[in-house]
mmJSON file of the N, C-alpha and C atoms, coordinates in Angstrom:
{"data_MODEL":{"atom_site":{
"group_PDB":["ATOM","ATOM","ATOM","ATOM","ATOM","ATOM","ATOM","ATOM","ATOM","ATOM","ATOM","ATOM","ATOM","ATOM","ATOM","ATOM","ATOM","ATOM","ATOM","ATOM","ATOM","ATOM","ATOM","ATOM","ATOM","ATOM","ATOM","ATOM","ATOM","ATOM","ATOM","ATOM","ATOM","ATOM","ATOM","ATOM","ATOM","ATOM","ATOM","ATOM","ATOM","ATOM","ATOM","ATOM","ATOM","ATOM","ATOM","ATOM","ATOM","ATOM","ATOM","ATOM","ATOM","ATOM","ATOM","ATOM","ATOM","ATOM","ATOM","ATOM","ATOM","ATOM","ATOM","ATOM","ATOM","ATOM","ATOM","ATOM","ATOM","ATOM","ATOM","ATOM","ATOM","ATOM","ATOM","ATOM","ATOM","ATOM","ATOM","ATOM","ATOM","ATOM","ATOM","ATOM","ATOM","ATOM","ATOM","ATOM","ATOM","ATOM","ATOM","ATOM","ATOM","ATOM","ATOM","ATOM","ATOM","ATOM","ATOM","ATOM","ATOM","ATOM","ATOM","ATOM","ATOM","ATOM","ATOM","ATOM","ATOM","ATOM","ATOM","ATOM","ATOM","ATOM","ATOM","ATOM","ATOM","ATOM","ATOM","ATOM","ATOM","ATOM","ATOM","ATOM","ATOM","ATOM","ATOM","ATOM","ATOM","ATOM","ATOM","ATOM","ATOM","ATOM","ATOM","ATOM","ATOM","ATOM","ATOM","ATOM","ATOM","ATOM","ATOM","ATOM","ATOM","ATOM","ATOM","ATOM","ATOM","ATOM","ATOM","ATOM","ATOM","ATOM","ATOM","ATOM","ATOM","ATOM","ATOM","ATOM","ATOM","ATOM","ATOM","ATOM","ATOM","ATOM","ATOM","ATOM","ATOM","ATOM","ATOM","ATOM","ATOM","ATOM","ATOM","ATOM","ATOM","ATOM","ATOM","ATOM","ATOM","ATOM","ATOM","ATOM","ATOM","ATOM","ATOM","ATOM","ATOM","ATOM","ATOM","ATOM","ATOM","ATOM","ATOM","ATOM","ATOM","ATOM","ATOM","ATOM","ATOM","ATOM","ATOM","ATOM","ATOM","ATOM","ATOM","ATOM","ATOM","ATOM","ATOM","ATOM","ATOM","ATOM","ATOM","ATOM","ATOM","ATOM","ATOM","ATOM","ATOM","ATOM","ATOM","ATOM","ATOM","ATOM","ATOM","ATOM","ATOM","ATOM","ATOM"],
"id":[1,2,3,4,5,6,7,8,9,10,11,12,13,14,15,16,17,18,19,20,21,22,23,24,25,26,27,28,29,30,31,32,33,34,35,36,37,38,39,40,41,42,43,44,45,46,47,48,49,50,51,52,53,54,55,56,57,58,59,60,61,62,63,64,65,66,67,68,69,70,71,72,73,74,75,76,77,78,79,80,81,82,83,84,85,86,87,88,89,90,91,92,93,94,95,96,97,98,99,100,101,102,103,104,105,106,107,108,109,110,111,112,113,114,115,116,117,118,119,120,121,122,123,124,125,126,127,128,129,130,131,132,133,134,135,136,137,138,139,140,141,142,143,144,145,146,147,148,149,150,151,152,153,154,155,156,157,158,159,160,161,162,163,164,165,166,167,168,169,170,171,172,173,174,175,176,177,178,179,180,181,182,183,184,185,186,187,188,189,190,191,192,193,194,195,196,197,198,199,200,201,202,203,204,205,206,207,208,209,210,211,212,213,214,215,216,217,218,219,220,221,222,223,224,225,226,227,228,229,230,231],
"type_symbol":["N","C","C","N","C","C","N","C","C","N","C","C","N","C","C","N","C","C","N","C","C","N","C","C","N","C","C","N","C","C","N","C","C","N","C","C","N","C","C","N","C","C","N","C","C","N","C","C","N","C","C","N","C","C","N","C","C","N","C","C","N","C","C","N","C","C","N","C","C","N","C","C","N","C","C","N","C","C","N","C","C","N","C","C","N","C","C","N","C","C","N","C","C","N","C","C","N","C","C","N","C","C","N","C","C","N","C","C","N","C","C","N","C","C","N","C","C","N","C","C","N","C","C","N","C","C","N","C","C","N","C","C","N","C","C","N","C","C","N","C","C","N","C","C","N","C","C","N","C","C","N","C","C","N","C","C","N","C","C","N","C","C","N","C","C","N","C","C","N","C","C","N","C","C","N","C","C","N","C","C","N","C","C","N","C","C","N","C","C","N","C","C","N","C","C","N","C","C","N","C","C","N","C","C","N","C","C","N","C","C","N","C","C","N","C","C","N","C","C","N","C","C","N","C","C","N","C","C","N","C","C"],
"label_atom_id":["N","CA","C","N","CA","C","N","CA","C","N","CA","C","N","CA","C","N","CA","C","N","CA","C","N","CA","C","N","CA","C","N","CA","C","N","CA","C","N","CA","C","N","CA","C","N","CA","C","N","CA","C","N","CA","C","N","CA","C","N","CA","C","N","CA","C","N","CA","C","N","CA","C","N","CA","C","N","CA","C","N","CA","C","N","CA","C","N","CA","C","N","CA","C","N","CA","C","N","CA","C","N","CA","C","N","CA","C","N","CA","C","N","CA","C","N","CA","C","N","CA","C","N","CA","C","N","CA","C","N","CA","C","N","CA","C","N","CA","C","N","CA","C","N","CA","C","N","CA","C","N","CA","C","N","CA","C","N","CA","C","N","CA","C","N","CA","C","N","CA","C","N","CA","C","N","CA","C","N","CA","C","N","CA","C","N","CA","C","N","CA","C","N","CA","C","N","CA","C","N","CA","C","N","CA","C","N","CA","C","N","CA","C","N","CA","C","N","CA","C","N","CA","C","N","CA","C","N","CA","C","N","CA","C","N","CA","C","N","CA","C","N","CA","C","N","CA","C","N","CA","C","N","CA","C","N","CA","C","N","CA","C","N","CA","C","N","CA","C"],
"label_alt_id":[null,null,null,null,null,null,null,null,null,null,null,null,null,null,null,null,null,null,null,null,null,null,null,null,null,null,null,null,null,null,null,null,null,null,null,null,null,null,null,null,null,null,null,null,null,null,null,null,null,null,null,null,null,null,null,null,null,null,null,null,null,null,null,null,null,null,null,null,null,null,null,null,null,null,null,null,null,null,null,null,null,null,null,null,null,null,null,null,null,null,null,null,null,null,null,null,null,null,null,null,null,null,null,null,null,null,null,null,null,null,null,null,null,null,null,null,null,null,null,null,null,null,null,null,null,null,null,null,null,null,null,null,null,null,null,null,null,null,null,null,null,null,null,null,null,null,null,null,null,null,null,null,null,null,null,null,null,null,null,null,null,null,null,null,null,null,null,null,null,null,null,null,null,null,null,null,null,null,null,null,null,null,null,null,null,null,null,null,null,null,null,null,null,null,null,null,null,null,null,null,null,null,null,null,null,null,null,null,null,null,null,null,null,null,null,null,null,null,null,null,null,null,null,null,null,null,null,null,null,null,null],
"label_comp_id":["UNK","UNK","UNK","UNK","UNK","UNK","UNK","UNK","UNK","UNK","UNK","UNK","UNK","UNK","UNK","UNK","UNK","UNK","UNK","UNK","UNK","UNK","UNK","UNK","UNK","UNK","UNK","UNK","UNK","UNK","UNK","UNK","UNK","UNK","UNK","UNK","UNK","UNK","UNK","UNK","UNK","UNK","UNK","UNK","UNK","UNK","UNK","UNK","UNK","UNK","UNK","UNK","UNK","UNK","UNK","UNK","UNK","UNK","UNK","UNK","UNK","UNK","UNK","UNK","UNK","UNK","UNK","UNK","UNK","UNK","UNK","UNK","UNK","UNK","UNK","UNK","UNK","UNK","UNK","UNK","UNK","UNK","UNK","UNK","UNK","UNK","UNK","UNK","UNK","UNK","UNK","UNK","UNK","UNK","UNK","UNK","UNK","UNK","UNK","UNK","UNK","UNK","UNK","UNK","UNK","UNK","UNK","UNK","UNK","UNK","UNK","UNK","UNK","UNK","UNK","UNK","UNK","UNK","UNK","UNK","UNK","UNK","UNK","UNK","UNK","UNK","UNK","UNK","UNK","UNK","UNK","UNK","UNK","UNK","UNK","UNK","UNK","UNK","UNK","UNK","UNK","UNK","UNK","UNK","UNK","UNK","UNK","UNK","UNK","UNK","UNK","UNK","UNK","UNK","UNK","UNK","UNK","UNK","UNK","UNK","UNK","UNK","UNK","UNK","UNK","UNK","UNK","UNK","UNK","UNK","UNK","UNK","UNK","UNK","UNK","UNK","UNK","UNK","UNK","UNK","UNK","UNK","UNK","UNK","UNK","UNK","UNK","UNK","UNK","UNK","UNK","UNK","UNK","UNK","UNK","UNK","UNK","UNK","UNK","UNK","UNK","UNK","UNK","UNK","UNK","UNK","UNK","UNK","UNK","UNK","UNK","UNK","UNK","UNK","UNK","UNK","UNK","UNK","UNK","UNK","UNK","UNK","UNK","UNK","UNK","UNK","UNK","UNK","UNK","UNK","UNK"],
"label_asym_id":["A","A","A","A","A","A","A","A","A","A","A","A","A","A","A","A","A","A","A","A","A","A","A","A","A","A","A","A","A","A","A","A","A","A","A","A","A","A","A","A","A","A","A","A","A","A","A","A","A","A","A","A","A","A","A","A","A","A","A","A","A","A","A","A","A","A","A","A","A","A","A","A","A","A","A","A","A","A","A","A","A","A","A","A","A","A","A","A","A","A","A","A","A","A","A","A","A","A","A","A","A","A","A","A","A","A","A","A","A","A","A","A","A","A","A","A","A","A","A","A","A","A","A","A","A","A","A","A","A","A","A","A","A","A","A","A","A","A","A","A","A","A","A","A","A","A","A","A","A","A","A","A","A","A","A","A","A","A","A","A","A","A","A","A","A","A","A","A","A","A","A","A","A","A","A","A","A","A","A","A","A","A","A","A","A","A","A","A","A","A","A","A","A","A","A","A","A","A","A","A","A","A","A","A","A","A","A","A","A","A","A","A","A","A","A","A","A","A","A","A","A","A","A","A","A","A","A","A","A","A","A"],
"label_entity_id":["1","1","1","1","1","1","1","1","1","1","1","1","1","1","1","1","1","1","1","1","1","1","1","1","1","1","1","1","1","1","1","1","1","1","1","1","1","1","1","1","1","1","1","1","1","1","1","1","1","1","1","1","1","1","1","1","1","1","1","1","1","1","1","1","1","1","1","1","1","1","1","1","1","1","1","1","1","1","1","1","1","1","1","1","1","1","1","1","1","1","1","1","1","1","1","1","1","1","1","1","1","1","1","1","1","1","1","1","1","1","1","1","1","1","1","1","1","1","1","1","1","1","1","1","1","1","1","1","1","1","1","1","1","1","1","1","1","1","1","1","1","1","1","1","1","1","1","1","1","1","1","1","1","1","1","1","1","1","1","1","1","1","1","1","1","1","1","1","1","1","1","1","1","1","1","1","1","1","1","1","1","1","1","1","1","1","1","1","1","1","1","1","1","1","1","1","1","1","1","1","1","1","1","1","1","1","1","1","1","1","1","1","1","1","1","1","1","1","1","1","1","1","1","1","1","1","1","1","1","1","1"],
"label_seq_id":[1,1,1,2,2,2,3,3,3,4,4,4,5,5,5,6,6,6,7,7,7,8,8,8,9,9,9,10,10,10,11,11,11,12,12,12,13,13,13,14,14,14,15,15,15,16,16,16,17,17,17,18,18,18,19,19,19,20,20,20,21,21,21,22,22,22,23,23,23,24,24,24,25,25,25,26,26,26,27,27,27,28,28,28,29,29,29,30,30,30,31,31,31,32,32,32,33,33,33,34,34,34,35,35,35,36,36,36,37,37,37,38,38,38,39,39,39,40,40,40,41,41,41,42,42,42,43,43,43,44,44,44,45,45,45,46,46,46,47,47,47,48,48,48,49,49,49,50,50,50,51,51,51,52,52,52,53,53,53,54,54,54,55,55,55,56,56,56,57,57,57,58,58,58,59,59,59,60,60,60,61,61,61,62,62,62,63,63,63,64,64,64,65,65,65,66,66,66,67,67,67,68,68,68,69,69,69,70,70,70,71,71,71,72,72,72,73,73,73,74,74,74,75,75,75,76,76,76,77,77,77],
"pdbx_PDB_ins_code":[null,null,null,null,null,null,null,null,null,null,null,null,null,null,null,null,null,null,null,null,null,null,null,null,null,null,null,null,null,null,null,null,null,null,null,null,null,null,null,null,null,null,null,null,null,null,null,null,null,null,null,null,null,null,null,null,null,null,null,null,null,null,null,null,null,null,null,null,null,null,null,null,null,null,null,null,null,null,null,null,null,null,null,null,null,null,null,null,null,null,null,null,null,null,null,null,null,null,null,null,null,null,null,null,null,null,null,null,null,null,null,null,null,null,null,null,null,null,null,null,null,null,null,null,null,null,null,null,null,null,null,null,null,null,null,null,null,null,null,null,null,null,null,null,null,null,null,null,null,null,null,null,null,null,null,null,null,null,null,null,null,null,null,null,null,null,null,null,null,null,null,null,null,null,null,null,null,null,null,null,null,null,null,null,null,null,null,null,null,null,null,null,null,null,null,null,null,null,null,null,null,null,null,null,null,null,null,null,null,null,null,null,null,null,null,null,null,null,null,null,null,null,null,null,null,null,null,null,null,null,null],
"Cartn_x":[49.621,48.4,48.516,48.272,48.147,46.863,47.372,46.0,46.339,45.035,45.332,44.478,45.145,44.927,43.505,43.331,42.587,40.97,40.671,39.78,38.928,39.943,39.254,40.772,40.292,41.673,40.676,41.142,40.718,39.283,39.347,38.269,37.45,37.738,37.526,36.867,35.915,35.358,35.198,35.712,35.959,34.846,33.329,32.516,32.233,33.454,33.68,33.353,33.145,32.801,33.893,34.277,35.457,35.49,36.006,36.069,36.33,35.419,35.826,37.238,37.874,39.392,40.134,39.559,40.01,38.971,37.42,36.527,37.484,37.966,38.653,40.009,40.663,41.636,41.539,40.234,40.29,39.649,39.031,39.066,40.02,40.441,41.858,42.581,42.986,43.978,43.306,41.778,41.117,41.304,41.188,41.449,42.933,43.625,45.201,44.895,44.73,44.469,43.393,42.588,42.029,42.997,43.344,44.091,45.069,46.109,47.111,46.835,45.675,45.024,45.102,45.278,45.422,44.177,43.318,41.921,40.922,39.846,39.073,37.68,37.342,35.437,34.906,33.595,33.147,32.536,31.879,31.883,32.963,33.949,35.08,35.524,35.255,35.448,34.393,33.035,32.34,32.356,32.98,32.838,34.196,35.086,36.213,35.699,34.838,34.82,34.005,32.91,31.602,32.545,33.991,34.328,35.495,35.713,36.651,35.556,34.327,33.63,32.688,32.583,32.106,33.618,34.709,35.868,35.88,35.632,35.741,34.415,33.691,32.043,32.129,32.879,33.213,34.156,35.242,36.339,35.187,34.62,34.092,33.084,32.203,31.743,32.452,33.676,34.423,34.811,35.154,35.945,34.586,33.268,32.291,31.757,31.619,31.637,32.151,33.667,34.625,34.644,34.398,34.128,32.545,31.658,30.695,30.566,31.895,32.09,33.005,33.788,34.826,33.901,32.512,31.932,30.993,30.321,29.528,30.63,32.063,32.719,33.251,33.145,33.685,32.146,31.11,30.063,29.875,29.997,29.911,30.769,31.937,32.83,32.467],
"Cartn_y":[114.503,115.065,116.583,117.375,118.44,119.131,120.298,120.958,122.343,122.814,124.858,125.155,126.627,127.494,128.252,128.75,129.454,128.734,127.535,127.389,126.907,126.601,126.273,126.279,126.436,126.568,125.641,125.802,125.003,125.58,126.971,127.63,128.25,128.362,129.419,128.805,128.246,127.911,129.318,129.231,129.938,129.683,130.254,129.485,130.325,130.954,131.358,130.152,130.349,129.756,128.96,127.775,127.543,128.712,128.715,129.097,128.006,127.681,126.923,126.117,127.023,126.61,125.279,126.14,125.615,123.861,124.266,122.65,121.954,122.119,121.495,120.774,121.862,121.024,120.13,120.495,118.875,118.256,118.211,116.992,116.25,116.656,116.375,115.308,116.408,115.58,114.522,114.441,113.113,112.151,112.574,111.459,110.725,111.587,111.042,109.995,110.629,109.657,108.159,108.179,107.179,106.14,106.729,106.336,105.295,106.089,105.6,104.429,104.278,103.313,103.841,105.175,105.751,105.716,105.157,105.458,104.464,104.1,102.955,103.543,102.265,102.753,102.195,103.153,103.334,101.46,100.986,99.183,98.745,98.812,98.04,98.362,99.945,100.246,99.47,99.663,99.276,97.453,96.93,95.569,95.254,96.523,95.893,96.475,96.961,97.871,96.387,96.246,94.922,93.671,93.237,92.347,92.437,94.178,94.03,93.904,94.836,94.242,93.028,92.287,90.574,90.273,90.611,90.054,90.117,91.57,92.288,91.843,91.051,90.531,89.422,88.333,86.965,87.178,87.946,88.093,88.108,89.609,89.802,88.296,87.928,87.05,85.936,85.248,83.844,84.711,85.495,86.234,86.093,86.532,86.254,84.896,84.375,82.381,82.221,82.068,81.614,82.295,83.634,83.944,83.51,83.016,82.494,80.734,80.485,78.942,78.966,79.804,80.037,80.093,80.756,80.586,80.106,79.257,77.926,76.773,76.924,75.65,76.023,77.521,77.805,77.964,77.778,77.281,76.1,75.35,73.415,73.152,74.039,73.337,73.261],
"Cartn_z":[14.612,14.064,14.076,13.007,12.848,13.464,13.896,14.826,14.559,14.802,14.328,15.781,15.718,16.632,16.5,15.17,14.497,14.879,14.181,14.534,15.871,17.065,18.329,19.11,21.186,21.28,22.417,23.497,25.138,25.45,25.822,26.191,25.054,24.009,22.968,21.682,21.395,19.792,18.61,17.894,16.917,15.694,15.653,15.073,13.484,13.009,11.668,10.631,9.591,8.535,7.883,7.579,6.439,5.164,4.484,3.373,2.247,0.91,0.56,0.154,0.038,0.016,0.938,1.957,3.183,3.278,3.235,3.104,2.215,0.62,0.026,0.022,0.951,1.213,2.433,3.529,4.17,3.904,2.741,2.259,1.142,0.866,0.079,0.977,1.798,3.129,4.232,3.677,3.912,3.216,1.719,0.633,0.687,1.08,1.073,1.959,3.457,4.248,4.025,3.435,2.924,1.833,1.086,0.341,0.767,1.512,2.673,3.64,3.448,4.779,6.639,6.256,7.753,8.737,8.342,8.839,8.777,9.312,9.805,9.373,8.658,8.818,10.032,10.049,11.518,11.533,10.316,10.783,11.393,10.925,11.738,12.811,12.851,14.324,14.917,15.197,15.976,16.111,14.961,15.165,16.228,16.178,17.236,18.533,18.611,20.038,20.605,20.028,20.325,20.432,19.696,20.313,21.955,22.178,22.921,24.314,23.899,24.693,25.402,24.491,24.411,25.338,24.935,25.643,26.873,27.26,28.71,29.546,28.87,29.973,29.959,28.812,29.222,30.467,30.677,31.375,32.921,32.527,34.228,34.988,33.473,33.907,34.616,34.466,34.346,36.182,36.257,37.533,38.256,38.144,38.892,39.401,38.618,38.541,39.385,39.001,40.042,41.524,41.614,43.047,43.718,43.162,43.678,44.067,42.836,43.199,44.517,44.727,45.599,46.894,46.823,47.994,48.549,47.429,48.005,48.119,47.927,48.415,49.86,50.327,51.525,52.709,51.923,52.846,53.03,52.424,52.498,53.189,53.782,54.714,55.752],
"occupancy":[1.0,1.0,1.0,1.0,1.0,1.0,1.0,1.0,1.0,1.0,1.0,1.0,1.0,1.0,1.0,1.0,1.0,1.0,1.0,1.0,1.0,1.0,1.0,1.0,1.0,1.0,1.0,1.0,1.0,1.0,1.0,1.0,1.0,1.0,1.0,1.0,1.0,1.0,1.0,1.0,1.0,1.0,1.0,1.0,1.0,1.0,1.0,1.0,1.0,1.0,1.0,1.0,1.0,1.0,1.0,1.0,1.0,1.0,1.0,1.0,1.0,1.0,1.0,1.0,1.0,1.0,1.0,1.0,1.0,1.0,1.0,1.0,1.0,1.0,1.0,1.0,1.0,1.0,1.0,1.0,1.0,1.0,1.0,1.0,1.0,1.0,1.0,1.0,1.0,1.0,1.0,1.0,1.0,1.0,1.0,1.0,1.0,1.0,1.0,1.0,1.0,1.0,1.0,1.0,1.0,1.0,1.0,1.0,1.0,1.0,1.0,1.0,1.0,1.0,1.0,1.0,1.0,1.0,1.0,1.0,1.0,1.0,1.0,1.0,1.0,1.0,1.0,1.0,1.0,1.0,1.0,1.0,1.0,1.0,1.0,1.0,1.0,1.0,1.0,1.0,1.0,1.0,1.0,1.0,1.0,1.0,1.0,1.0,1.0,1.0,1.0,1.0,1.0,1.0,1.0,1.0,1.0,1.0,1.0,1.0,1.0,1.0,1.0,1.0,1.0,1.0,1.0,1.0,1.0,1.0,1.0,1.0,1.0,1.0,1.0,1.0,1.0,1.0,1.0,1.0,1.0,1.0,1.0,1.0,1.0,1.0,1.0,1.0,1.0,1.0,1.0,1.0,1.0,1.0,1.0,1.0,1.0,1.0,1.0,1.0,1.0,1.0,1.0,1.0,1.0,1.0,1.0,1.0,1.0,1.0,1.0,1.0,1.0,1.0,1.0,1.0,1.0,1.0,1.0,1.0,1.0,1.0,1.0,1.0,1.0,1.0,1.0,1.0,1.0,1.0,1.0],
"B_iso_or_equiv":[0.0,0.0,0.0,0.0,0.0,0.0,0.0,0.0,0.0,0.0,0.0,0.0,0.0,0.0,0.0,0.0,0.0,0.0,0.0,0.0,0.0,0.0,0.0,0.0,0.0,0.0,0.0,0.0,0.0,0.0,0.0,0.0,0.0,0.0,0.0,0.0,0.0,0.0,0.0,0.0,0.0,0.0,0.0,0.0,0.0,0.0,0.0,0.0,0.0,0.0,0.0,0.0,0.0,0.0,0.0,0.0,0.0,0.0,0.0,0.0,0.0,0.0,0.0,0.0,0.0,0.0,0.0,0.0,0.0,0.0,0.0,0.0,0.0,0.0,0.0,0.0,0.0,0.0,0.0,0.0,0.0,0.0,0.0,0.0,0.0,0.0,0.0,0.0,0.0,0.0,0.0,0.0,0.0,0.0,0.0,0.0,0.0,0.0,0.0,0.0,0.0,0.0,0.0,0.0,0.0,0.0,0.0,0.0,0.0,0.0,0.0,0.0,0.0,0.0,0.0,0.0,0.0,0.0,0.0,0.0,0.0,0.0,0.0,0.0,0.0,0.0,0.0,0.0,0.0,0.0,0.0,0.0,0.0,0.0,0.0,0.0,0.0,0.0,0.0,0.0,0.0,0.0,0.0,0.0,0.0,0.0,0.0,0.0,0.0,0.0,0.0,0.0,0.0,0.0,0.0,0.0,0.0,0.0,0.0,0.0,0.0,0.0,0.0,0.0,0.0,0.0,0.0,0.0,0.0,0.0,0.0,0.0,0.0,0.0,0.0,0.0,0.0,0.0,0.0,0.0,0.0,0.0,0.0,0.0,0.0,0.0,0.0,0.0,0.0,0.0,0.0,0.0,0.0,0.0,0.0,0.0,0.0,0.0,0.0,0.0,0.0,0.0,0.0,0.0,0.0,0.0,0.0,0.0,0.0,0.0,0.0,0.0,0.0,0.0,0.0,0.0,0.0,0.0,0.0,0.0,0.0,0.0,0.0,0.0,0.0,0.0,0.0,0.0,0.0,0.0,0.0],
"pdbx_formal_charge":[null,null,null,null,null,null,null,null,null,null,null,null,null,null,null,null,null,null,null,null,null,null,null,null,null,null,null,null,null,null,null,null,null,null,null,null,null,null,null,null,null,null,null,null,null,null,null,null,null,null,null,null,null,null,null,null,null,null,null,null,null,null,null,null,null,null,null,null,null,null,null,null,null,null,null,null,null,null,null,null,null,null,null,null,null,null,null,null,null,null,null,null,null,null,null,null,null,null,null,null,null,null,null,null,null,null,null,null,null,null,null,null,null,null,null,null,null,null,null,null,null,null,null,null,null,null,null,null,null,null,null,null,null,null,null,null,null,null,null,null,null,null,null,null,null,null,null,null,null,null,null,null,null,null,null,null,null,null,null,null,null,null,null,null,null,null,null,null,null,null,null,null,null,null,null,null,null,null,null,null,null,null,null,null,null,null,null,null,null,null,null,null,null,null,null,null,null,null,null,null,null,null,null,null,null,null,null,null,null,null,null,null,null,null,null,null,null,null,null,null,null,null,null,null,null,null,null,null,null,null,null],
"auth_seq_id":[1,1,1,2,2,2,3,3,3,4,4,4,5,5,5,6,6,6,7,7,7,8,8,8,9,9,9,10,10,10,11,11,11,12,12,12,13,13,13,14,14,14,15,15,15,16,16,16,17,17,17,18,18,18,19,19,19,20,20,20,21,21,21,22,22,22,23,23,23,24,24,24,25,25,25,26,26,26,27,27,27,28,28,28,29,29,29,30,30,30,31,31,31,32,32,32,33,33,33,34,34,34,35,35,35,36,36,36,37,37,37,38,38,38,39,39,39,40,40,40,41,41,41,42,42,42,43,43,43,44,44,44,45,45,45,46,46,46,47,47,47,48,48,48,49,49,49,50,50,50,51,51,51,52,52,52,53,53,53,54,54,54,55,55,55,56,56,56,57,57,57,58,58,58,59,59,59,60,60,60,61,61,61,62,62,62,63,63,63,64,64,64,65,65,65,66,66,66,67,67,67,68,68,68,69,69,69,70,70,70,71,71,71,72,72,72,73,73,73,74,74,74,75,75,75,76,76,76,77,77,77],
"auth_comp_id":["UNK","UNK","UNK","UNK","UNK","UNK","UNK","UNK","UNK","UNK","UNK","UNK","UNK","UNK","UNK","UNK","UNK","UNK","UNK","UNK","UNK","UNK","UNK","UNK","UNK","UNK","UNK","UNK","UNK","UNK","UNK","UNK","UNK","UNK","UNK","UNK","UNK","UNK","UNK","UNK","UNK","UNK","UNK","UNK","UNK","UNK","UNK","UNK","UNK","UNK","UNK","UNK","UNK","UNK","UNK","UNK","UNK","UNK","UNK","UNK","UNK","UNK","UNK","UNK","UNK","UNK","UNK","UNK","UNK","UNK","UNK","UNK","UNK","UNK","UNK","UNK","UNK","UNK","UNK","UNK","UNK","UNK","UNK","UNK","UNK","UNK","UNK","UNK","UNK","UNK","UNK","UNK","UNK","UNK","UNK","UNK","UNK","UNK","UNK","UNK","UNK","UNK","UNK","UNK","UNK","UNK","UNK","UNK","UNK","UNK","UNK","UNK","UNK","UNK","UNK","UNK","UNK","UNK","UNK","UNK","UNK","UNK","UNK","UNK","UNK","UNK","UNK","UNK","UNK","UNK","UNK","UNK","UNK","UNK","UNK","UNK","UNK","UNK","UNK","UNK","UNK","UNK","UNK","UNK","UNK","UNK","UNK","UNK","UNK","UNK","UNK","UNK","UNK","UNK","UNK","UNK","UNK","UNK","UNK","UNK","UNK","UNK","UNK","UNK","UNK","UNK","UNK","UNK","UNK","UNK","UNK","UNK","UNK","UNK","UNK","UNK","UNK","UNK","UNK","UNK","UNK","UNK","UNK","UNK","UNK","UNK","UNK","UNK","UNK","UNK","UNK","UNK","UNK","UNK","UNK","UNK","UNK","UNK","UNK","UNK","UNK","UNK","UNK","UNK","UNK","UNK","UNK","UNK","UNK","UNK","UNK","UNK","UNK","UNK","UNK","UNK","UNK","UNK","UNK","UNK","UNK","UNK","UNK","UNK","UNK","UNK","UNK","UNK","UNK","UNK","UNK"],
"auth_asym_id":["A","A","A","A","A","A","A","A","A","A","A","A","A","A","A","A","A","A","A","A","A","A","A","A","A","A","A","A","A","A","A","A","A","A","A","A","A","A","A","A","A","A","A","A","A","A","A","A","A","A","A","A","A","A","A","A","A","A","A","A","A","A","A","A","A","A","A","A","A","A","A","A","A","A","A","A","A","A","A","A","A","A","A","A","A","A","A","A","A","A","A","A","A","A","A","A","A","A","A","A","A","A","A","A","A","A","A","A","A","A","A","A","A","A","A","A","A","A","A","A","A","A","A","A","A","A","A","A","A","A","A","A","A","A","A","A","A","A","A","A","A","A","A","A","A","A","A","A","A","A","A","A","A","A","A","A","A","A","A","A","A","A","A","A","A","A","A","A","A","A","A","A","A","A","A","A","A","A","A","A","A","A","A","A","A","A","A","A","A","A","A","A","A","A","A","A","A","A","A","A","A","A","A","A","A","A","A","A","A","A","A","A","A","A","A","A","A","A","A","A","A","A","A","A","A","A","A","A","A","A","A"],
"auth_atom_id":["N","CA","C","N","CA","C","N","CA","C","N","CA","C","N","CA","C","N","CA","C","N","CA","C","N","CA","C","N","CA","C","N","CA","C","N","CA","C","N","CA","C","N","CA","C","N","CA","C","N","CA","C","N","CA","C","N","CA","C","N","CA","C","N","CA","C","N","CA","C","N","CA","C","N","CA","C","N","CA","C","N","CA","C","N","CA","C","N","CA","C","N","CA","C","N","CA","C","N","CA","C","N","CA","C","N","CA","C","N","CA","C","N","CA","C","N","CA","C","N","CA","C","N","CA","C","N","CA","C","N","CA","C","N","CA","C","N","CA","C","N","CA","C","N","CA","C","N","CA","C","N","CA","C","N","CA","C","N","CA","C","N","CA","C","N","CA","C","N","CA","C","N","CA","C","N","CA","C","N","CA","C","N","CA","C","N","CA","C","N","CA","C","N","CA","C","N","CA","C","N","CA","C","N","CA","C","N","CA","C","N","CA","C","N","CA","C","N","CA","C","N","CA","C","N","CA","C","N","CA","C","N","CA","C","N","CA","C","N","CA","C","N","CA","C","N","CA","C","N","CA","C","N","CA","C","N","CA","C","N","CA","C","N","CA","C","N","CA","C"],
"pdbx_PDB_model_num":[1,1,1,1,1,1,1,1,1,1,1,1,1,1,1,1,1,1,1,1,1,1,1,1,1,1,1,1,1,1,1,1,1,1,1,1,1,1,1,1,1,1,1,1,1,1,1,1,1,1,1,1,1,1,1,1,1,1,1,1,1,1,1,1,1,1,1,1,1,1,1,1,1,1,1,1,1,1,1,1,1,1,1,1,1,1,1,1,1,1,1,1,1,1,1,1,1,1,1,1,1,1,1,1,1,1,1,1,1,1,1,1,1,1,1,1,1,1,1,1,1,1,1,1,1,1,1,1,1,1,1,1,1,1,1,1,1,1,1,1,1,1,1,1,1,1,1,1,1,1,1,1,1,1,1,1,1,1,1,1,1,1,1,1,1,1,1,1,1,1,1,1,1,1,1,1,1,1,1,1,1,1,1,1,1,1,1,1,1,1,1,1,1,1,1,1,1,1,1,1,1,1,1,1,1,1,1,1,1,1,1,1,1,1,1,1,1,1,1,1,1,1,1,1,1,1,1,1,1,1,1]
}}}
């Protein structure tokens, strides 16, 4: 990924204006990228985030279950 100095660094925001030139060509080099398939709409992002998370709470859930079954069978003994 390409990154500039110019407009922001670690400590430093650089809150100058684009120049249109510059708006135009990122978006240009958005369109490529669209084009290309380099890039995700934010639906599909969010529909993968909502299933990794449905994934990750069945998971915690099934791990909780089982440690609560784990300890009403170690009280009945």
């Amino acid at each position: 990924m390409e990154t500039t100095t110019r407009r922001y660094s670690t400590y430093h925001y650089d809150l100058t204006p684009f120049t249109m030139e510059e708006l135009n060509a990122r978006i240009d080099k958005a369109e490529t990228e669209i084009a290309a398939g380099n890039v995700i709409d934010h639906e599909d992002l969010w529909r993968e985030l909502e299933e990794e998370f449905a994934k990750e709470d069945a998971e915690e859930d099934a791990r909780f279950a089982n440690s609560y079954v784990e300890e009403e069978q170690f009280a009945t003994v």
